[in-house]
N, C-alpha and C positions, 0 to 999 in steps of 0.2 A: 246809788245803792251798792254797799259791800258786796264783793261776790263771795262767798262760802269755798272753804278749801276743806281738803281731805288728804290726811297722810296714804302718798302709796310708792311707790319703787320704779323709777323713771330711768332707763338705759338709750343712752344717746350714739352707742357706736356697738359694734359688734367685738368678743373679746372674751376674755376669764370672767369668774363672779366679779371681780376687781368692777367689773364698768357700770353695774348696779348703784346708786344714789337712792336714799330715802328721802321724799322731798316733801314740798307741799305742792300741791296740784289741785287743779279749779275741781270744786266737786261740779259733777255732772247732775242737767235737768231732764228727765224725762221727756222723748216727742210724746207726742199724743198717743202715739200705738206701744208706749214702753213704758216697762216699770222701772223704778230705781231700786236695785238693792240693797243693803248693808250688806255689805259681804260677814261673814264669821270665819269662814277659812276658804282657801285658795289650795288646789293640788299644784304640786312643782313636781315634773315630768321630765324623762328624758329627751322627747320630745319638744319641751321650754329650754332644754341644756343645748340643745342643736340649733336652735332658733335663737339662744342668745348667742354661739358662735357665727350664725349664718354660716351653718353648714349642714347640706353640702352645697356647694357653691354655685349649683344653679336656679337652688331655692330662695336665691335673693330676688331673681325675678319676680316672685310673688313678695317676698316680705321687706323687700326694701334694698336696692342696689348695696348702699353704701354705709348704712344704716337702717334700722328697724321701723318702720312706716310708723308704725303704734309704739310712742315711747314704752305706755305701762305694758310689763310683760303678762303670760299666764292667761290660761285657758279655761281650767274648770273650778267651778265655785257652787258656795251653799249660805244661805244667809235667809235674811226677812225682806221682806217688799217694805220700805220706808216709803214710797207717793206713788202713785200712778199717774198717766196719761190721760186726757181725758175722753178716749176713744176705748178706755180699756175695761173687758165685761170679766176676762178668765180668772184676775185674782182679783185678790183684796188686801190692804193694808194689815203688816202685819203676820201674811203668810210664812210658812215657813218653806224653803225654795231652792233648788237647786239644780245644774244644767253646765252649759260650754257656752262660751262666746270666742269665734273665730277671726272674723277680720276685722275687730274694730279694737277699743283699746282695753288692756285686758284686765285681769281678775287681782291680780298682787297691789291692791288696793281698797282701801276701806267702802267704797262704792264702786257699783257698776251697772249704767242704764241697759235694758236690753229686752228688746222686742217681744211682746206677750205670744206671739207664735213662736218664737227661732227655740230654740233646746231648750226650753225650762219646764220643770214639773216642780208642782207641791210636792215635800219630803215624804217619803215613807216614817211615822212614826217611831219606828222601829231600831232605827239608825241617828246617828249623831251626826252634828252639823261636819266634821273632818270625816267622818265615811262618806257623806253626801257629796264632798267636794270631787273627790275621785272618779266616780260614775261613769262618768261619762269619756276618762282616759282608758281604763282597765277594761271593763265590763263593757262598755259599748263597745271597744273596736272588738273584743274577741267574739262576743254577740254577730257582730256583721261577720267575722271570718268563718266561724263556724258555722253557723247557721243562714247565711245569705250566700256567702261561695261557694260552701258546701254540701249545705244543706244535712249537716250529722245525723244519723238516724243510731234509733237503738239497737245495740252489740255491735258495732264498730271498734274499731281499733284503734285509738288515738295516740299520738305521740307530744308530746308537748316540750321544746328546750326552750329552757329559758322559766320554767317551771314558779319559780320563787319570786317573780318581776311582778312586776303591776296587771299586766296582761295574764300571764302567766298562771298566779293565783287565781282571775276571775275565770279563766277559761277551764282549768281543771275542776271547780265547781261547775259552771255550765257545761260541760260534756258530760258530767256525771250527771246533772240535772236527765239531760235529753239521751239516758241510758248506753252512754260509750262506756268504753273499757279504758282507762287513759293510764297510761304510762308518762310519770315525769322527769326530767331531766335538769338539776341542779349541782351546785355544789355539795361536800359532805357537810356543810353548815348548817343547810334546809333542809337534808332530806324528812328528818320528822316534822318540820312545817307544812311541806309537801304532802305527806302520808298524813296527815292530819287534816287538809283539806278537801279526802276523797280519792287521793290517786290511790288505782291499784295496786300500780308498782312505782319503782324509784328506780332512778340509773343517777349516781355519780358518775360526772361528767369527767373526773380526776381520775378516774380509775376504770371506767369502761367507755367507749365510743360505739354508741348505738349503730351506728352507722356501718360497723363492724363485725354486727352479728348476725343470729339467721331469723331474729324476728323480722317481722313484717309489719306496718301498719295501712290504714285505711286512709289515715291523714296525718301529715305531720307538719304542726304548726310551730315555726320558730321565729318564736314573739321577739327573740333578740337578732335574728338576721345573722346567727355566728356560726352556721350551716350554711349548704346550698344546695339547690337542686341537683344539682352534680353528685355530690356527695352522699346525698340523703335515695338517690333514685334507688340503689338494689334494698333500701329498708322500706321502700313505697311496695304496698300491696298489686296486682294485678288492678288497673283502674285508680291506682292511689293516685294524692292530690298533696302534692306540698304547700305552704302558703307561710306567706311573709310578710308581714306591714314594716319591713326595713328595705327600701327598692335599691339595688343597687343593676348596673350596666349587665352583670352579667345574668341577675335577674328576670331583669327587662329585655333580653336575646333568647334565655330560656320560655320567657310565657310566649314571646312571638313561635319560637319554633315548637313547643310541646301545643299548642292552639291548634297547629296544621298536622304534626306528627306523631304519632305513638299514641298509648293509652294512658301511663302517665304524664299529668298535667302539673306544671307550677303556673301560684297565685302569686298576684299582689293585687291589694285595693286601699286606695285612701276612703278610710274611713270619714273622714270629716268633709269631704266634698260632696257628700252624697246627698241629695235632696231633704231636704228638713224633714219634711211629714215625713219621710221613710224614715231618719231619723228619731223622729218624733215615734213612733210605732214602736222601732225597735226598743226605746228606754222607757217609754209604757211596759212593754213585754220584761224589760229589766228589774220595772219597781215592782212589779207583781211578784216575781220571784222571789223579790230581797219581802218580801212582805208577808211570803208564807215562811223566810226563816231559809231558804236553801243557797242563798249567795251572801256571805260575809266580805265585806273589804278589810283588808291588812292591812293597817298602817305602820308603820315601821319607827319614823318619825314623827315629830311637830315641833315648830320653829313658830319662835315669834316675825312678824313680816320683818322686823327690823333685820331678823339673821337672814332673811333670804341669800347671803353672800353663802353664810357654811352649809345652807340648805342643797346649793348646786355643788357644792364642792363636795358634798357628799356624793350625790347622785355621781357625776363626775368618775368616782373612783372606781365606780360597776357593781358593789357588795349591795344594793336596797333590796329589801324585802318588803315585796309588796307598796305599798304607795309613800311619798311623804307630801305633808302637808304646812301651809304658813298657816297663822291664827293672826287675828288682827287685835286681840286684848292687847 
């Protein structure tokens, strides 16, 4: 019996967009407890941009010394359930779908099988299958910083750099959601995309250094990691909370020492190691919001998967606003 192939983007060494191949690759059968998707579109992240350099360099422990464990790259995806499992009661053929898949082989591919518990929900209606893809990069990690590390409460003071990113966008809607006062931080390119999605205020980053002045906040989240606790501590509030999902050495010296000392605290948390059902809860709590209309995704781009190469090369250069996406048409 013929095996079944599906075009998807198979990278055999760590490097530039250069080490990307579109190939043919065995399509995948569902175990018992998984469904198979058709993918529609796949989000390409900064976090895929890092991961196809294997960097930073001690992140190859998990994702492959030498090379990438999981040839096909990419994490978040949106598509239809093409067969299920025969153990599988939560969809149906047909659904429409979307979620992350972490350690197995990924999403920049016309199918992907994946377990009827692990990250997937039916689409919110509401949204397109290239909003769906995203979810679970932008919106869920800033859902867990704000809301799980910090716990945001209404009339806060939030700060946000990095404003215009993937993170960024969804987090300046969810702190307005959960009644903060947010303040963002971008270039003079975004700033009316910015003020457009909610923020109060706007700080070009070209032209004023927050960090510099006599405001104050309650939280300041820098979704791009180009601040530091150092830096940011006389703009933290009495009890403020910096947080960062970009960890660097001296990051990781500040949460050990602010944990024991002082009243300001810096954060980091991997979002994607967290337990599923907490996971799972948290992007329940996500699709509800995008359902009553209060969280939109930015897409910026869309690439066919063949361009996946100018998709990273974009990401790469630092300008994306808000998400890009491949399409598998």
């Amino acid at each position: 019996m013929s095996t079944q192939k599906m075009r998807a983007i198979v990278t055999t060494k760590y490097g530039s967009p250069e080490v990307f191949q579109l190939t043919e690759f065995e399509k995948p059968t569902p175990q018992d407890n998984e469904v198979l998707v058709k993918v529609k579109a796949a989000s390409v992240t900064a976090a895929d941009t890092m991961m196809r350099k294997g960097s930073p360099y001690f992140g190859r422990l998990f994702i492959g010394l030498k090379k990438p464990k999981n040839p096909i790259p990419g994490t978040g995806f949106a598509g239809e359930i093409e067969a299920l499992g025969k153990n599988v009661s939560l969809f149906q053929k047909g659904d429409p779908v979307f979620g992350e898949v972490l350690f197995s082989l990924g999403t920049n591919a016309e199918y992907v099988c994946v377990p009827e518990d692990a990250l997937i929900m039916k689409k919110p209606n509401n949204i397109t299958f290239e909003e769906a893809a995203t979810i679970c990069d932008g919106a869920l990690t800033s859902m867990n910083f704000l809301k799980n590390l910090v716990n945001i409460q209404r009339g806060q003071k939030v700060l946000i750099n990095g404003a215009s990113g993937s993170l960024g966008t969804a987090a300046i809607q969810l702190a307005k959601y959960f009644g903060a006062e947010v303040t963002g931080v971008c270039s003079t390119a975004n700033l009316e995309m910015v003020k457009s999605l909610g923020a109060n205020k706007v700080i070009d980053y070209t032209k004023e250094d927050f960090t510099k002045s006599d405001e104050t906040y309650d939280i300041i989240y820098d979704t791009v990691g180009k601040s530091s606790f150092a830096k940011s501590k006389s703009a933290l509030a009495s009890n403020g909370v910096y947080l960062s999902p970009v960890l660097s050495l001296s990051l990781f010296f500040q949460m050990i020492v602010t944990s024991i000392f002082g009243n300001k605290k810096a954060k980091f948390d991997a979002t994607g190691v967290r337990p599923i059902p907490e996971l799972r809860k948290m992007l329940q709590d996500i699709k509800e919001i995008i359902k009553e209309g209060n969280l939109k995704t930015v897409i910026d781009r869309v690439y066919p998967l063949e361009k996946i190469k100018e998709a990273h090369q974009y990401i790469d250069m630092g300008h994306k606003k808000g998400n890009v996406v491949v399409t598998m048409v």
